[in-house]
C-alpha positions as CSV (number, residue, x, y, z in Angstrom):
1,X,0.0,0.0,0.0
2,X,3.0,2.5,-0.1
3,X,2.1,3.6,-3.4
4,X,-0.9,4.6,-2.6
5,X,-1.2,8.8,-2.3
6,X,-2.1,10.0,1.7
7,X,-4.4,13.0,2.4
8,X,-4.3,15.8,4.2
9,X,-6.7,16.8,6.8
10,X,-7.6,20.4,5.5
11,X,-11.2,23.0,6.0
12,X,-12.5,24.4,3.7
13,X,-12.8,28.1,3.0
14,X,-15.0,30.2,0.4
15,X,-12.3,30.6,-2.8
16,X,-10.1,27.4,-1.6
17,X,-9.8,24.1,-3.9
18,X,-9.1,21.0,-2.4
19,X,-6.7,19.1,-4.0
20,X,-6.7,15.2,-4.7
21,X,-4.4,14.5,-1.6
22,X,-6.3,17.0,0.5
23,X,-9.7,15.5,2.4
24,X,-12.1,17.6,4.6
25,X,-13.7,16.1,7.3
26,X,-15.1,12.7,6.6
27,X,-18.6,14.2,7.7
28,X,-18.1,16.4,4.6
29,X,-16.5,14.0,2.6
30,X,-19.3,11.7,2.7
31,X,-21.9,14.4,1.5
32,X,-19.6,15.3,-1.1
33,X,-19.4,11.8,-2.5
34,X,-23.4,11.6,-2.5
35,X,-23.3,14.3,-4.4
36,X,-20.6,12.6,-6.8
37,X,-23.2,9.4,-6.4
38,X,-26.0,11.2,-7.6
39,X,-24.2,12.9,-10.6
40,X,-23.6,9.7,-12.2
41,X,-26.7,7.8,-11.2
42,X,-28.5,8.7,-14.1
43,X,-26.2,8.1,-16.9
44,X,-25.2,4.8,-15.2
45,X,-28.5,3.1,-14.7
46,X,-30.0,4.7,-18.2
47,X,-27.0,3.0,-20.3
48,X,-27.9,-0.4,-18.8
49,X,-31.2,-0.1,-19.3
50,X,-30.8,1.5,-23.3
51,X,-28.6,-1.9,-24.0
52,X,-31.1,-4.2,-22.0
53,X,-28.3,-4.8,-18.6
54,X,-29.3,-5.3,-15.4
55,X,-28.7,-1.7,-13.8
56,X,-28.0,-2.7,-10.3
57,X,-25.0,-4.8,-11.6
58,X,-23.8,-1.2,-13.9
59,X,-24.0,0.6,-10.4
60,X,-22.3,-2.1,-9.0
61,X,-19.6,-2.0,-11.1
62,X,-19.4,1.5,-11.3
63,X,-18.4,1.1,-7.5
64,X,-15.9,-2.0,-8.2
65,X,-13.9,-0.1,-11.4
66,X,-13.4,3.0,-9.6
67,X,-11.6,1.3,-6.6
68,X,-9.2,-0.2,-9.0
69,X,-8.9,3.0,-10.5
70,X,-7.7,4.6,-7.2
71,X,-5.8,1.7,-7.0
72,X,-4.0,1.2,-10.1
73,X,-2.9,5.3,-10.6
74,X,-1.9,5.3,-6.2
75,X,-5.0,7.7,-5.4
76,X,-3.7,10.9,-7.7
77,X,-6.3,10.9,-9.9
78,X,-9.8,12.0,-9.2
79,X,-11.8,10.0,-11.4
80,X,-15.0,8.3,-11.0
81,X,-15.8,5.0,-13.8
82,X,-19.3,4.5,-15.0
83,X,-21.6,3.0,-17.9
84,X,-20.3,4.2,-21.2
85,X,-22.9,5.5,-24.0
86,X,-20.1,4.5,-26.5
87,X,-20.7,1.2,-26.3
88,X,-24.7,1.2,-26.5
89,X,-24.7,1.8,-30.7
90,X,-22.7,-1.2,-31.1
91,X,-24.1,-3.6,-28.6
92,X,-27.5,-3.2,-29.8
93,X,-26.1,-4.2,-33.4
94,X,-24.2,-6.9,-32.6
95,X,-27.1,-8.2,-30.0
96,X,-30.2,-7.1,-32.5
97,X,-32.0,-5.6,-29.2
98,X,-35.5,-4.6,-29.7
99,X,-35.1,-2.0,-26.7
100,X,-37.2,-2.8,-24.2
101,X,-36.8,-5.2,-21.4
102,X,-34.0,-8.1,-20.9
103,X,-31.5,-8.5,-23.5
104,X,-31.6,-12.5,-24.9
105,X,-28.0,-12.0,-26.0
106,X,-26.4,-10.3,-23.2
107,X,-23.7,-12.9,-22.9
108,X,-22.6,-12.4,-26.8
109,X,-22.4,-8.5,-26.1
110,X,-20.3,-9.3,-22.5
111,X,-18.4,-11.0,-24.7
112,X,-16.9,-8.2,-27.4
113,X,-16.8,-5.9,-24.2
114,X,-14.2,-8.3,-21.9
115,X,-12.3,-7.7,-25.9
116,X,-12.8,-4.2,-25.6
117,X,-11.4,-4.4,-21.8
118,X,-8.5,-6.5,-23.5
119,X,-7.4,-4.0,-26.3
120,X,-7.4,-1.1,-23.7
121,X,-5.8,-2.3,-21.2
122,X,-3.0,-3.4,-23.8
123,X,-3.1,0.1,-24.9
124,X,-2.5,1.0,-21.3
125,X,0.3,-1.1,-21.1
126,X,2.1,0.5,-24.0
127,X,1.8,4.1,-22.9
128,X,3.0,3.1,-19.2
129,X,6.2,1.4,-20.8
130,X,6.9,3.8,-23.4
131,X,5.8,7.3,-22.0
132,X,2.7,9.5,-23.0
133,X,4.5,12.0,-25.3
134,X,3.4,9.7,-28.6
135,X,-0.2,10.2,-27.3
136,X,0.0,13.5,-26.5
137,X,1.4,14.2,-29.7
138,X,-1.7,12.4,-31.4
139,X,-4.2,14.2,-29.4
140,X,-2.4,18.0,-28.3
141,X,-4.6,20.6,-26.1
142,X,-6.5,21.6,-29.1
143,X,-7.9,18.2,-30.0
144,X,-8.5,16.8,-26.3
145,X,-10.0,20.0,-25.4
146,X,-12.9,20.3,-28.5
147,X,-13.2,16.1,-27.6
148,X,-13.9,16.9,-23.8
149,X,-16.2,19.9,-25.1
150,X,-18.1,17.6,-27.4
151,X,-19.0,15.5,-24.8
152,X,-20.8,17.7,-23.2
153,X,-22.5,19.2,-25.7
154,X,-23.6,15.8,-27.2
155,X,-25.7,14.9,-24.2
156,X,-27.2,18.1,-24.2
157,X,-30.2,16.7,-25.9
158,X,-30.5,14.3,-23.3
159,X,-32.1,15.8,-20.6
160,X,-33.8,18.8,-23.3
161,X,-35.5,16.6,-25.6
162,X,-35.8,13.1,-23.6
163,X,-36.3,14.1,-20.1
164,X,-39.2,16.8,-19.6
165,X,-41.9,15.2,-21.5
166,X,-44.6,18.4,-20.5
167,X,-44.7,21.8,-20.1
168,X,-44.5,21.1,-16.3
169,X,-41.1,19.6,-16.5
170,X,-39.8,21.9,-18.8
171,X,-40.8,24.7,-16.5
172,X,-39.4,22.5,-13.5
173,X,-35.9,22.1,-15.3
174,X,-35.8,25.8,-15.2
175,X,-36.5,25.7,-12.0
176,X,-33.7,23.2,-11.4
177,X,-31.0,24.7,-12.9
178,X,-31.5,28.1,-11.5
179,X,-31.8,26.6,-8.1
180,X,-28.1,25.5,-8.9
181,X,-27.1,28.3,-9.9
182,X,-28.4,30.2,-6.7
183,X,-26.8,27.9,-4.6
184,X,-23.5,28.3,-6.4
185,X,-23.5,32.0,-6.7
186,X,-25.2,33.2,-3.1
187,X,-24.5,30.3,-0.9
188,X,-21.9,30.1,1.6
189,X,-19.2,27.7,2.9
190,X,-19.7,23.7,2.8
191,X,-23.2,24.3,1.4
192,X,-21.7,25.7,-1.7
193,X,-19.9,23.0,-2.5
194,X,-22.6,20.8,-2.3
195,X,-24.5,22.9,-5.4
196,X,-25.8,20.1,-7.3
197,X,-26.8,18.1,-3.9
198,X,-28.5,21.5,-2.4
199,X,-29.8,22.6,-5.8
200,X,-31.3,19.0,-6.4
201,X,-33.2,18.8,-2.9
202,X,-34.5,22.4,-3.4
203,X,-36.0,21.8,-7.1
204,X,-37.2,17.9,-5.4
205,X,-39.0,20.3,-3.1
206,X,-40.8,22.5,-5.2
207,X,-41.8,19.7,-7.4
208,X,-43.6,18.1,-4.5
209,X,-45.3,21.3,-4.0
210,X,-47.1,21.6,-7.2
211,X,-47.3,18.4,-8.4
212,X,-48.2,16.3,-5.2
213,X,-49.9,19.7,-3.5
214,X,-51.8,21.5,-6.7
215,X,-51.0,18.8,-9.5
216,X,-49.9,20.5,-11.8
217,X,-47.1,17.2,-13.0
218,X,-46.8,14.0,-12.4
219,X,-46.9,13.7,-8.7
220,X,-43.0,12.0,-6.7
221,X,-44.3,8.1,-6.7
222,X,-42.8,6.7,-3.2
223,X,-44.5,3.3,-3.6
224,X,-41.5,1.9,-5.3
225,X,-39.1,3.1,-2.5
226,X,-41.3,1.3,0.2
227,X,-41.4,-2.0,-2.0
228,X,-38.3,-2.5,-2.9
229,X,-36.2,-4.9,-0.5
230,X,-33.3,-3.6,1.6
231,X,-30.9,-5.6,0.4
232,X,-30.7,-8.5,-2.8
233,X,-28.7,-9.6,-5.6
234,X,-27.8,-8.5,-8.9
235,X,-28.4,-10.5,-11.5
236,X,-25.0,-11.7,-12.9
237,X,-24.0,-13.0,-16.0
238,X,-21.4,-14.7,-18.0
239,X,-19.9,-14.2,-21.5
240,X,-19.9,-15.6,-24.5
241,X,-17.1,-14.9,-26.9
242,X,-18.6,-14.7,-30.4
243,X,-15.9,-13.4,-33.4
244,X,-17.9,-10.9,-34.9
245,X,-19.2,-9.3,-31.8
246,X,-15.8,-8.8,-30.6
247,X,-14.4,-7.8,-33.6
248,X,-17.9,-5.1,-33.6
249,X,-17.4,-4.1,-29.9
250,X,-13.6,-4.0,-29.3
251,X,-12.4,-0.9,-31.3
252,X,-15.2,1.4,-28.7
253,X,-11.4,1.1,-26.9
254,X,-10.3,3.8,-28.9
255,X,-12.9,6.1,-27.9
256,X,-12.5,5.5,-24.4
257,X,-8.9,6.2,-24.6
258,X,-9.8,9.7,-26.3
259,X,-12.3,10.2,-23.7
260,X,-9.8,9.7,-20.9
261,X,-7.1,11.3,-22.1
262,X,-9.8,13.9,-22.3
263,X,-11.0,13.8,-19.1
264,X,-7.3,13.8,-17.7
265,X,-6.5,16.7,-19.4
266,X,-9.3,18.3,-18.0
267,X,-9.0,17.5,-14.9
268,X,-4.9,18.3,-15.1
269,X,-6.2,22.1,-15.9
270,X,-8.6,22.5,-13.1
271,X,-6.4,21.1,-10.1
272,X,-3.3,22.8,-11.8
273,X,-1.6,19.3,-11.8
274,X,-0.1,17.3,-14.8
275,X,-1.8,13.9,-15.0
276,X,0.5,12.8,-18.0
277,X,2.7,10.4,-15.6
278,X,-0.5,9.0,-14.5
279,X,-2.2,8.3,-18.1
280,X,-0.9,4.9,-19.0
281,X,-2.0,3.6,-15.4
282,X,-5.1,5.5,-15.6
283,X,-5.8,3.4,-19.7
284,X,-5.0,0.0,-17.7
285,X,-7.1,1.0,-14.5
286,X,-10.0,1.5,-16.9
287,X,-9.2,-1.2,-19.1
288,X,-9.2,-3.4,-16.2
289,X,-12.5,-2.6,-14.8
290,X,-14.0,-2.8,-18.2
291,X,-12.8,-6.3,-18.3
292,X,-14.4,-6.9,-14.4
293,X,-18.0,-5.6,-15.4
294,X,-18.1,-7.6,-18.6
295,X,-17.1,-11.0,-16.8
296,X,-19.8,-9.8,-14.5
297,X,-22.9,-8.9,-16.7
298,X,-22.4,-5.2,-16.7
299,X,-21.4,-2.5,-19.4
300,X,-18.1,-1.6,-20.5
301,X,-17.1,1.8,-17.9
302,X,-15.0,4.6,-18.8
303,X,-14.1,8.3,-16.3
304,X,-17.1,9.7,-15.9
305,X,-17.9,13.1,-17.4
306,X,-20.3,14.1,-15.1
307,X,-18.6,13.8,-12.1
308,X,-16.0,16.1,-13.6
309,X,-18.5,18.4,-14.4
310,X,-19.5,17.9,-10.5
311,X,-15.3,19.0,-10.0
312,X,-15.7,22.0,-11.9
313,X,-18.3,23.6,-9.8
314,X,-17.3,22.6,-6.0
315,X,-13.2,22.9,-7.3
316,X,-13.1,19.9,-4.6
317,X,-10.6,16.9,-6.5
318,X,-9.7,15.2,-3.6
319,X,-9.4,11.8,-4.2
320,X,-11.1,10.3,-0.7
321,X,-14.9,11.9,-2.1
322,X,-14.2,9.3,-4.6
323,X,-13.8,6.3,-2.4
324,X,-16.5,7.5,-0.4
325,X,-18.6,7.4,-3.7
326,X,-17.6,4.1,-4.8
327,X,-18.4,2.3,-1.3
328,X,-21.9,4.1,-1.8
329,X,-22.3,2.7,-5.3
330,X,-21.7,-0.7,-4.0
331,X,-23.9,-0.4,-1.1
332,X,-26.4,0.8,-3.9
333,X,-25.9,-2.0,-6.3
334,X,-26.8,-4.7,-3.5
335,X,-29.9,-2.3,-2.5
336,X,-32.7,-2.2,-4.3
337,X,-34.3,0.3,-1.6
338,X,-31.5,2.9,-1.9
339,X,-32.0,2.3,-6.0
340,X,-35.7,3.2,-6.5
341,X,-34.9,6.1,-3.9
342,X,-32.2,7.6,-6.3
343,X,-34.8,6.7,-9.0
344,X,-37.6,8.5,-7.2
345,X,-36.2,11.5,-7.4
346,X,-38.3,13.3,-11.0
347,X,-37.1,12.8,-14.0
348,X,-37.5,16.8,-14.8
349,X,-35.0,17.4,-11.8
350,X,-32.2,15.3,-13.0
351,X,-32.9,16.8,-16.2
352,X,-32.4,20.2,-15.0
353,X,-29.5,19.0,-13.0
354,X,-27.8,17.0,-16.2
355,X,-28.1,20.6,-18.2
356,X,-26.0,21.7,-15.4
357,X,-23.3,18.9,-15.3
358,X,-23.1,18.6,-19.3
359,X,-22.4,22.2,-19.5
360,X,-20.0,22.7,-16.9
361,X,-18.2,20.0,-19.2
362,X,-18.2,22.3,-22.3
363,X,-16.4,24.7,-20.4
364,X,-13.8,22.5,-19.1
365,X,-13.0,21.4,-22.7
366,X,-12.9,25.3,-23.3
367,X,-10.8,25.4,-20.3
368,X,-8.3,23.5,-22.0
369,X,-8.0,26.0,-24.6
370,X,-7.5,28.8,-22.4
371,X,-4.8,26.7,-20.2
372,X,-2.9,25.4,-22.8
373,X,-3.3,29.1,-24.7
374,X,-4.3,27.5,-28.1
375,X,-3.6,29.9,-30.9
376,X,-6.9,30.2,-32.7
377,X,-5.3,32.4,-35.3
378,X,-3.8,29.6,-36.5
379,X,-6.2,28.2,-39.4
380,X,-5.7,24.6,-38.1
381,X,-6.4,25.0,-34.6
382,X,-9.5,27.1,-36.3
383,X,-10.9,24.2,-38.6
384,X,-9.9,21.5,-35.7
385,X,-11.8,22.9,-33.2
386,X,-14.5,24.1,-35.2
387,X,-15.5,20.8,-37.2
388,X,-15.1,18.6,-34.1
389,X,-17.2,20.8,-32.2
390,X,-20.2,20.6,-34.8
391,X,-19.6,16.9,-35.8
392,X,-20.1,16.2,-32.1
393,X,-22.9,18.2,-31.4
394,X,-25.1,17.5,-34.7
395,X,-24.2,14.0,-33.3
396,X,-22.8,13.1,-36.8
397,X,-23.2,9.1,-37.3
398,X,-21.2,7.2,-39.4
399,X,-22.1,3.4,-40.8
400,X,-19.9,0.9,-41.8
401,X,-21.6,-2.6,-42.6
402,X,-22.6,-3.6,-38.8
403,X,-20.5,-0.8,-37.1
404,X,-22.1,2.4,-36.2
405,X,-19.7,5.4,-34.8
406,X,-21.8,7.8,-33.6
407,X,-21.3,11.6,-32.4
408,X,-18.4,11.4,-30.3
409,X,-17.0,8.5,-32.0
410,X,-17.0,10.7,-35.1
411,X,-15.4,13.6,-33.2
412,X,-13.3,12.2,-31.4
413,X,-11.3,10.2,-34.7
414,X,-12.7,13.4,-36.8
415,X,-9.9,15.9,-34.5
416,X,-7.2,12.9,-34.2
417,X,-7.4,13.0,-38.2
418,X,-7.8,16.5,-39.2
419,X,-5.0,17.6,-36.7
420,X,-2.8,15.1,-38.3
421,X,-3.5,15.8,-41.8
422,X,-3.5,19.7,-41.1
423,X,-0.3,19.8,-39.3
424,X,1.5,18.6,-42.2
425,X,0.6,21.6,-44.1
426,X,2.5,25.1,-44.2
427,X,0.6,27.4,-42.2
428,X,-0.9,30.5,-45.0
């Protein structure tokens, strides 16, 4: 365990950010990583559910892969692992789900992702023994930072179009994000790091009001909360390897390791520290855990852009809200009760709350920019950024026989491509 990064006891003051080996009290520690909990809840138990997984073993999972995260980069990088959308596309073409209910193939998809785990963590292995620089060179501030932006601004028309159904819940997403955005701006203290937990209560609040009090919406359903069993299993699973759904699923690896690299870099620029001794551990660490869930009957994970979206507004990185948040999911993924709570909670809120988090990444993909001072007077930092941004955010799909790349996908090979290509020409 010498490896392993120690914290610091520290308090928290009004303009101070924690760092990843700094911890506030573990009172405060364990709100923050409900907080961090609640962030990725959504996107972890909808992935499942899109690709026809058992959600209890995602969350689950989610908990497992980001304790051999911490473990596998020593505790110095804040990171939290969840479902991965990039995966969904190509499991439901390799599987032929019909979208609703169990999916009869699971073990086929499990399969190609334990591959996909494979090839990453390979990948991994590479950087760790021969240094990022190659990797860095591939993907420099410009590209990582319009990839990191993309991803926000790809699941923007998440919670927009797909989560606020009526007028109500478009109203009460306003509501939502402008209870946020009070906390943040006029609260004090520990309260205003906890924005999106305080901001998330509040909006829960006046929802109840005028749904459940004056029904005007779709009144906070408890009955599932009081049904559901304290504690049971997850229904595990065990893959199959099938040629052509490994050969479908295993390349998503690259995208992850964009994403990552991605998410690194962003999280180098808000805690002012440079993650690029870290990445090669941090590609095996996720590789790893991708390989874990898939043996287990969950999805394939990846560094969750939420949660760094979550970083971005409290400026807390210390690593221990992270293994805080992973005991939770665990605790979660063998409790049904503590499940249908998080899932009580109205869809308009988390939409509100998502258009938050997926903004607050845009900015720390713009943040990236502005760190690294990217020069865009320079024509190919212009058309790099530019194109990727839109490619991403039009969510431009690509098909090739059974292999779909969609929006990120697209963006994220679109920069790599264009940067290379551009760069070898003069300048005018």
């Amino acid at each position: 365990m010498a490896w392993l990064m120690r914290w610091r006891p520290v308090t928290v003051g009004p303009e101070k950010a924690i760092a990843p080996d700094e911890r506030l009290s573990w009172p405060q520690t364990a709100a923050l990583g409900l907080q961090h909990v609640i962030a990725m809840f959504g996107a972890t138990v909808l992935a499942p559910l899109l690709m026809g997984f058992d959600p209890n073993v995602a969350v689950l999972m989610s908990g497992v892969g980001t304790l051999l995260f911490f473990f596998l980069v020593g505790g110095r990088v804040p990171s939290y692992l969840g479902s991965s959308f990039a995966f969904i596309g190509v499991v439901i073409a390799a599987t032929g789900y019909a979208g609703s209910g169990p999916n009869p193939n699971l073990a086929v998809a499990l399969g190609g992702i334990v591959a996909c785990g494979v090839l990453y963590t390979i990948i991994g292995l590479i950087v760790a023994a021969t240094g990022s620089g190659w990797v860095e060179r591939l993907m420099p501030p410009v590209v990582t930072g319009a990839v990191v932006a993309v991803i926000g601004l790809n699941l923007a028309a998440v919670p927009i179009k797909n989560m606020a159904p009526t007028a109500f819940d478009t109203w009460m997403q306003g509501a939502t994000f402008l209870s946020v955005a009070l906390v943040a701006v006029y609260a004090r203290g520990m309260l205003q790091r906890l924005l999106i937990l305080a901001g998330l209560i509040q909006a829960s609040l006046i929802y109840a009001l005028l749904a459940n009090g004056l029904g005007l919406g779709t009144p906070i359903d408890l009955s599932g909360i009081a049904a559901a069993p304290w504690f049971g299993l997850p229904r595990f699973a065990t893959p199959v390897f099938q040629a052509q759904a490994m050969l479908m699923i295993a390349p998503v690896a690259l995208i992850l390791v964009a994403e990552n690299l991605g998410h690194l870099k962003a999280v180098g620029a808000m805690t002012g520290r440079d993650m690029s001794p870290d990445l090669g551990r941090a590609f095996v660490g996720d590789g790893l855990a991708t390989i874990v869930s898939g043996a287990s009957g969950g999805t394939g994970v990846t560094t969750y852009a939420e949660n760094i979206g979550v970083m971005a507004a409290t400026r807390i990185y210390s690593t221990a809200v992270f293994v805080v948040a992973a005991l939770m999911a665990l605790v979660l993924g063998f409790s049904p009760k503590f499940g249908a709570l998080i899932q009580a909670i109205p869809l308009a809120v988390m939409g509100g709350v998502s258009i938050v988090v997926f903004g607050l990444i845009a900015v720390a993909g713009a943040r990236i920019w502005v760190d690294n001072r990217v020069d865009f007077r320079d024509p190919r930092n212009l058309m790099v950024a530019a194109i990727t941004l839109v490619l991403g955010t039009g969510d431009y799909t690509l098909k090739m026989g059974g292999f779909t790349l969609g929006g990120i996908g697209t963006a994220t090979f679109g920069a790599i491509l264009l940067h290379a290509l551009l760069s070898r020409a003069r300048p005018a």
